[in-house]
Short mmCIF file of the C-alpha atoms (twelve columns), coordinates in Angstrom:
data_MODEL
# 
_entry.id   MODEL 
# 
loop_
_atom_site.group_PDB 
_atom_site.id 
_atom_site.type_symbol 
_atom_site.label_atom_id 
_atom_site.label_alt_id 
_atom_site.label_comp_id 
_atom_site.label_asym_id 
_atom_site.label_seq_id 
_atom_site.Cartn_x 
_atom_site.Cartn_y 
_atom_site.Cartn_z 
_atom_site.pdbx_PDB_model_num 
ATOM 1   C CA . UNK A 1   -63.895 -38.919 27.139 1 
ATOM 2   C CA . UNK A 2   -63.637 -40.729 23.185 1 
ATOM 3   C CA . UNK A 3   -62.023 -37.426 22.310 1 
ATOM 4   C CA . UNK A 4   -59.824 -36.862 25.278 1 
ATOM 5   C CA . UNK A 5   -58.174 -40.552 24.665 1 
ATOM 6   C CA . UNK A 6   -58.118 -39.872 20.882 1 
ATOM 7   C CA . UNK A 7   -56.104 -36.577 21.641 1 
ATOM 8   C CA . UNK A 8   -53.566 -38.402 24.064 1 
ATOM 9   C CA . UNK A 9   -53.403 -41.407 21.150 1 
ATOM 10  C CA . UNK A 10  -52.359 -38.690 18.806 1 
ATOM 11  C CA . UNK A 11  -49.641 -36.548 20.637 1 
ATOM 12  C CA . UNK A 12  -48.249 -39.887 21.408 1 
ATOM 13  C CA . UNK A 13  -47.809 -40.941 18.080 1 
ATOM 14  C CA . UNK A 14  -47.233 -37.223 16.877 1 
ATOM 15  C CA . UNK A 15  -44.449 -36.492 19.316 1 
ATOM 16  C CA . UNK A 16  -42.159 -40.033 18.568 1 
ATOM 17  C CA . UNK A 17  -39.208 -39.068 16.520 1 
ATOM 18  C CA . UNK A 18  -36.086 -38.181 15.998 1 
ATOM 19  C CA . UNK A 19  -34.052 -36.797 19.869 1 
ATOM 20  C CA . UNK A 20  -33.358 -33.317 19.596 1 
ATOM 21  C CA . UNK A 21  -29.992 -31.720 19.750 1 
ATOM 22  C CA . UNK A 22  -29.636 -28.796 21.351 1 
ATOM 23  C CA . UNK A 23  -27.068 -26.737 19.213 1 
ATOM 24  C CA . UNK A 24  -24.328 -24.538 20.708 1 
ATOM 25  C CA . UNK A 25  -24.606 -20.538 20.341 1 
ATOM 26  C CA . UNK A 26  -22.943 -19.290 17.603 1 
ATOM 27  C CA . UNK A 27  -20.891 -16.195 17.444 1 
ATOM 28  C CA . UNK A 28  -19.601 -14.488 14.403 1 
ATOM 29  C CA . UNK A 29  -15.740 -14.944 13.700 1 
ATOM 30  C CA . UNK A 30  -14.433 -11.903 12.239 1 
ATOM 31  C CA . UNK A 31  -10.683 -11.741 11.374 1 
ATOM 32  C CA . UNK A 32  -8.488  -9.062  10.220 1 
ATOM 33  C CA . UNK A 33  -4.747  -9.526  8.622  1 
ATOM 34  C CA . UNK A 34  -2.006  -9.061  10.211 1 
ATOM 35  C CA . UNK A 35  -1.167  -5.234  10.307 1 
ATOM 36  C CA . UNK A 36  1.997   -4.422  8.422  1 
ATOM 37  C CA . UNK A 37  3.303   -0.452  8.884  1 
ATOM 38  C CA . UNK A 38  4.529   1.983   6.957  1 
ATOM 39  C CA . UNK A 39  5.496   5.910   7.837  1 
ATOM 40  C CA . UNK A 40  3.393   8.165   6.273  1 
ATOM 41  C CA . UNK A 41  4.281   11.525  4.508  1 
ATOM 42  C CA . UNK A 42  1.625   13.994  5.741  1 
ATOM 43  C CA . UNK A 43  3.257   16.619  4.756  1 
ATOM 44  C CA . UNK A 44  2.574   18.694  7.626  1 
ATOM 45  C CA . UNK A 45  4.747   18.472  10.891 1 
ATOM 46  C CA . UNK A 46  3.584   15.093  11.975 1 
ATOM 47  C CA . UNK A 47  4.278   11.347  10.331 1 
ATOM 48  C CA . UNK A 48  3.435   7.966   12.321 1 
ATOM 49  C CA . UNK A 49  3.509   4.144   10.955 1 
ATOM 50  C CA . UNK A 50  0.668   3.675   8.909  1 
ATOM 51  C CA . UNK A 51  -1.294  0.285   8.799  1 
ATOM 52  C CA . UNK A 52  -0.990  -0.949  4.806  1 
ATOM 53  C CA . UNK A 53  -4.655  -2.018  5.516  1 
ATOM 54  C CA . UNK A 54  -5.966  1.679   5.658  1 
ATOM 55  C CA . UNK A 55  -5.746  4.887   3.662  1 
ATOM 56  C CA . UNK A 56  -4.200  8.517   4.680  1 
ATOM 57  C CA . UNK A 57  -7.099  10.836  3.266  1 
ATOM 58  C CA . UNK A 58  -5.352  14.468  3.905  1 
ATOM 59  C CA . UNK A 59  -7.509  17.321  5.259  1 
ATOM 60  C CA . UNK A 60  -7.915  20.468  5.374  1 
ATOM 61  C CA . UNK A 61  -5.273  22.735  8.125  1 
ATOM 62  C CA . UNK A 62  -2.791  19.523  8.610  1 
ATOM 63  C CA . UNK A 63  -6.441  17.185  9.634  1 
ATOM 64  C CA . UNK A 64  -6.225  13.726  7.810  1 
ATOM 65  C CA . UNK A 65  -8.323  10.587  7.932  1 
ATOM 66  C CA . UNK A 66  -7.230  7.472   8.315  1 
ATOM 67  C CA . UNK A 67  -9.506  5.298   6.548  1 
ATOM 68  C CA . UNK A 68  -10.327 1.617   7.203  1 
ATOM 69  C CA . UNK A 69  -12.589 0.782   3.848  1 
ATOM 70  C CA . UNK A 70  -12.997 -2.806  4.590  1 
ATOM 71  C CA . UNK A 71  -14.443 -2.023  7.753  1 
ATOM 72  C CA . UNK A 72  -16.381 0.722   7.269  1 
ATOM 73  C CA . UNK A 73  -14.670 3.144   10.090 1 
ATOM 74  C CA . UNK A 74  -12.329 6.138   9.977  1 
ATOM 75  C CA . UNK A 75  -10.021 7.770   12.560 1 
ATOM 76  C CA . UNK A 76  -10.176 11.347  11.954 1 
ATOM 77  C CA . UNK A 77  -7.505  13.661  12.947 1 
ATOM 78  C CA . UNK A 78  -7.277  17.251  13.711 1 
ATOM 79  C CA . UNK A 79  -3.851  18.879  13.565 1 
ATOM 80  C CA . UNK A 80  -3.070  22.235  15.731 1 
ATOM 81  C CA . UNK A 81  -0.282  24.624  16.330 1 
ATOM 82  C CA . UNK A 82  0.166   25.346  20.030 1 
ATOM 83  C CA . UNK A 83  -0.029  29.061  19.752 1 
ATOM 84  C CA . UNK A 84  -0.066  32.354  22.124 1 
ATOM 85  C CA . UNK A 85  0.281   28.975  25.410 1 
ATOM 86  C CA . UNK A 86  -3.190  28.005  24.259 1 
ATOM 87  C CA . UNK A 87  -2.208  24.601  25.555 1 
ATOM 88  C CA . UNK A 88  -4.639  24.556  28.559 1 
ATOM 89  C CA . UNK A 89  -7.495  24.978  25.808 1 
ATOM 90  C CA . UNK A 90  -6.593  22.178  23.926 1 
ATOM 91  C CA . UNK A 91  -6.040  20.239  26.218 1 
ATOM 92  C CA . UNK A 92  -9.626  21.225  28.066 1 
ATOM 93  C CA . UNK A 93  -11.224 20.788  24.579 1 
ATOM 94  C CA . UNK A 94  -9.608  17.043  23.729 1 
ATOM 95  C CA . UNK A 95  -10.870 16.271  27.099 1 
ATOM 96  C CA . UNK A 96  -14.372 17.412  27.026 1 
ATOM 97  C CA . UNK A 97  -14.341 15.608  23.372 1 
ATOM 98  C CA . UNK A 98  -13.576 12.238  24.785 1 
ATOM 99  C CA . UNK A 99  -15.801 12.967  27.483 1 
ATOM 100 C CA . UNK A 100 -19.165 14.325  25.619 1 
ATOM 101 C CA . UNK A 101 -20.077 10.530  24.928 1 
ATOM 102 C CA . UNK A 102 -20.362 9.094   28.515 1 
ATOM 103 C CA . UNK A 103 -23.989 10.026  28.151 1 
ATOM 104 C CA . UNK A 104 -24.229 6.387   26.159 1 
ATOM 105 C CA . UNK A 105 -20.675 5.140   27.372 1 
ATOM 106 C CA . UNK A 106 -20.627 2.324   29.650 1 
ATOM 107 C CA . UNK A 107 -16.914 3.456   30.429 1 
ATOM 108 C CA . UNK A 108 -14.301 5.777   29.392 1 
ATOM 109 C CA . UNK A 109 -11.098 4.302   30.436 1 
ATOM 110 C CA . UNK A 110 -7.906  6.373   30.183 1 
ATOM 111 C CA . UNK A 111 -4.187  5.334   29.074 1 
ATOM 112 C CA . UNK A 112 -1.374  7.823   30.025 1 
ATOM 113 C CA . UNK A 113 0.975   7.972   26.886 1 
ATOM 114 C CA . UNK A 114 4.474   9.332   27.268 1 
ATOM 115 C CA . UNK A 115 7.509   8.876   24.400 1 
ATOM 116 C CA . UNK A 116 10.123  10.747  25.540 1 
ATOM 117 C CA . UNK A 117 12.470  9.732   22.686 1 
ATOM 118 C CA . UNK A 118 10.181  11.091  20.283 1 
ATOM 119 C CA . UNK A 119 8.304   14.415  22.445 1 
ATOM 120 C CA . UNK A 120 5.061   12.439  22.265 1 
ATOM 121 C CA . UNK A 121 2.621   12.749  25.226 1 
ATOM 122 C CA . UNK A 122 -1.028  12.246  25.974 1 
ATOM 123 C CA . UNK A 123 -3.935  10.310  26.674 1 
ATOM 124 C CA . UNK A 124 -6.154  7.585   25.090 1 
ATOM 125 C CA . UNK A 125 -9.454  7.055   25.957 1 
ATOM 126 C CA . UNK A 126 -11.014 3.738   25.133 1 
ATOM 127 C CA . UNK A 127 -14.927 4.788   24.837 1 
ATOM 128 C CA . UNK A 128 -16.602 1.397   25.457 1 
ATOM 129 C CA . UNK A 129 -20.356 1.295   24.630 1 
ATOM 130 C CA . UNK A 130 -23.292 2.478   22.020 1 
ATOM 131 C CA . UNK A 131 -20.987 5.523   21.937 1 
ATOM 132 C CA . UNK A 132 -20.637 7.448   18.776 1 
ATOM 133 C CA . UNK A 133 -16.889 7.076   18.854 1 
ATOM 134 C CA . UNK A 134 -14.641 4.128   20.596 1 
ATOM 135 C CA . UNK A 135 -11.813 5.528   20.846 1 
ATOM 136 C CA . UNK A 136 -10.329 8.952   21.145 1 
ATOM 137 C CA . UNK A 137 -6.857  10.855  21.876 1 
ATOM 138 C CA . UNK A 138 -4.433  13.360  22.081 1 
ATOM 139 C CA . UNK A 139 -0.673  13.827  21.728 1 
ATOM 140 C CA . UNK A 140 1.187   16.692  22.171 1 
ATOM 141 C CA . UNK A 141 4.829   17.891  22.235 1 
ATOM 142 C CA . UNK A 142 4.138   20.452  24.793 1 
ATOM 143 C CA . UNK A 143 5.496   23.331  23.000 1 
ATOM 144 C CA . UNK A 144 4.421   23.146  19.223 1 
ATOM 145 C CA . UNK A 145 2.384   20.383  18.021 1 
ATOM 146 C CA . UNK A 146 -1.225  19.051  18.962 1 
ATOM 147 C CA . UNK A 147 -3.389  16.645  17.539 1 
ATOM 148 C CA . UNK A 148 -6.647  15.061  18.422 1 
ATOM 149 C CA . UNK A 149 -8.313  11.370  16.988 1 
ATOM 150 C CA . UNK A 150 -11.765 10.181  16.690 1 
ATOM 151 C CA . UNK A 151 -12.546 6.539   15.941 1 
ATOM 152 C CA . UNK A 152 -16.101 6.560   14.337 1 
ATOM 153 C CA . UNK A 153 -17.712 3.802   11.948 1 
ATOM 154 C CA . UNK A 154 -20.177 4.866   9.350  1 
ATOM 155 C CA . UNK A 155 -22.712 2.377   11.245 1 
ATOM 156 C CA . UNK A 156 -25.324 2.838   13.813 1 
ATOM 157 C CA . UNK A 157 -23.255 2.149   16.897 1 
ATOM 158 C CA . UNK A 158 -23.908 -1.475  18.384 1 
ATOM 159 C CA . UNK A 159 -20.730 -1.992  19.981 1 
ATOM 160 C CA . UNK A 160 -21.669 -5.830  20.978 1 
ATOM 161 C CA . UNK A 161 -21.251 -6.262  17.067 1 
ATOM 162 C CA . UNK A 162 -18.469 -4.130  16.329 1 
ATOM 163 C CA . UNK A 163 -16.093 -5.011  19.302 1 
ATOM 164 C CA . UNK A 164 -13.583 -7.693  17.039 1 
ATOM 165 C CA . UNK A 165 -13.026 -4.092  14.658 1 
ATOM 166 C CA . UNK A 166 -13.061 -1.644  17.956 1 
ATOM 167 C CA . UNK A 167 -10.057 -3.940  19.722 1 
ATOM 168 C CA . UNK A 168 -8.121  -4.726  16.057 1 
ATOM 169 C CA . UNK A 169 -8.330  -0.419  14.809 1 
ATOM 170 C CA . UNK A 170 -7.579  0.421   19.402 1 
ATOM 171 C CA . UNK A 171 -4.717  -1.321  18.560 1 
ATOM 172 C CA . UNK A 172 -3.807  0.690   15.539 1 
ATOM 173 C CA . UNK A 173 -4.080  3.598   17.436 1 
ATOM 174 C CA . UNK A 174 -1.824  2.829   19.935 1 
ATOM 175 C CA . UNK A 175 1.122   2.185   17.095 1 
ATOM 176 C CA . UNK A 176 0.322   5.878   15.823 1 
ATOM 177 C CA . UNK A 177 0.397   7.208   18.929 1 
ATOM 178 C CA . UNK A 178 4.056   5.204   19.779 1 
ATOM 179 C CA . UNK A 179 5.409   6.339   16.744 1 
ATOM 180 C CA . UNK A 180 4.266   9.964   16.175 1 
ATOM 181 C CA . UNK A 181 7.033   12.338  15.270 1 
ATOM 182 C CA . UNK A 182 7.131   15.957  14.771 1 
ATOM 183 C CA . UNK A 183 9.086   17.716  12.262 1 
# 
């Protein structure tokens, strides 16, 4: 009983103090500049605006990177001429591209992309989840030109940490995809 009152004596004493504050969550701020554009000179039949932020790496066959050092990601294209009306295949293959990474995808939304003015049409797919790529797309003229683009980081995919980059390079995408042209 001496011990059991000497125990309640001490967390008494032991547990007066300062109140605790409970402290909000925190969440990691990441911010990006403000994209400035400039057209690129592939020197294939293709040029789009090009944010300042990233690099053009040229490929091999017309295929380029567009590289985003700072954050550690790349969109890769692939450049093809529509040959023989092998358009169905592309098309079929850009699809099933996109499509290969709903085994870890939460969702695959789709955005119909038409520019008349410059003979631009096709799809983007924004690939939301621990997905290898988050974004993905196609443009064609329909007659002549095709090309394909991968967003990938160099980064085991945890998309709850790389979201702020996935919505500021989505973005990016969409102003190549508005202002492809084909020569």
């Amino acid at each position: 009983m001496r011990y059991l009152l000497l125990l309640s004596v001490f967390l008494i004493i032991g547990s007066c103090g300062e109140d605790v504050t409970v402290k909000p969550n925190a969440k990691l701020r990441l911010d990006y500049p403000a994209p400035t554009y400039t057209i690129t000179n592939t020197g294939c039949d293709y040029n789009f605006l090009l944010n300042d932020n990233a690099s053009l790496i040229p490929g091999r066959n017309c295929g380029a990177m567009v590289e985003y050092q700072h954050m550690n990601a790349g969109v890769y294209l692939t450049y093809q001429k529509i040959k023989n009306q092998n358009l169905d295949s592309l098309l079929y293959d850009a699809q099933k591209l996109a499509y290969n990474h709903d085994i870890k995808a939460q969702s695959i939304p789709e955005q119909v992309f038409e520019n008349p003015d410059n003979k631009a049409y096709g799809i983007f797919y924004s690939i939301n989840g621990n997905a290898a790529s988050q974004g993905h797309f196609y443009l064609t003229d329909s007659v002549n030109n095709f090309i394909t683009g991968s967003l990938y980081f160099e980064a085991k995919p945890n998309f709850d940490s790389i979201y702020p980059a996935v919505v500021y390079l989505r973005e990016d995408i969409k102003v190549m995809m508005e202002t492809m042209e084909w020569e």
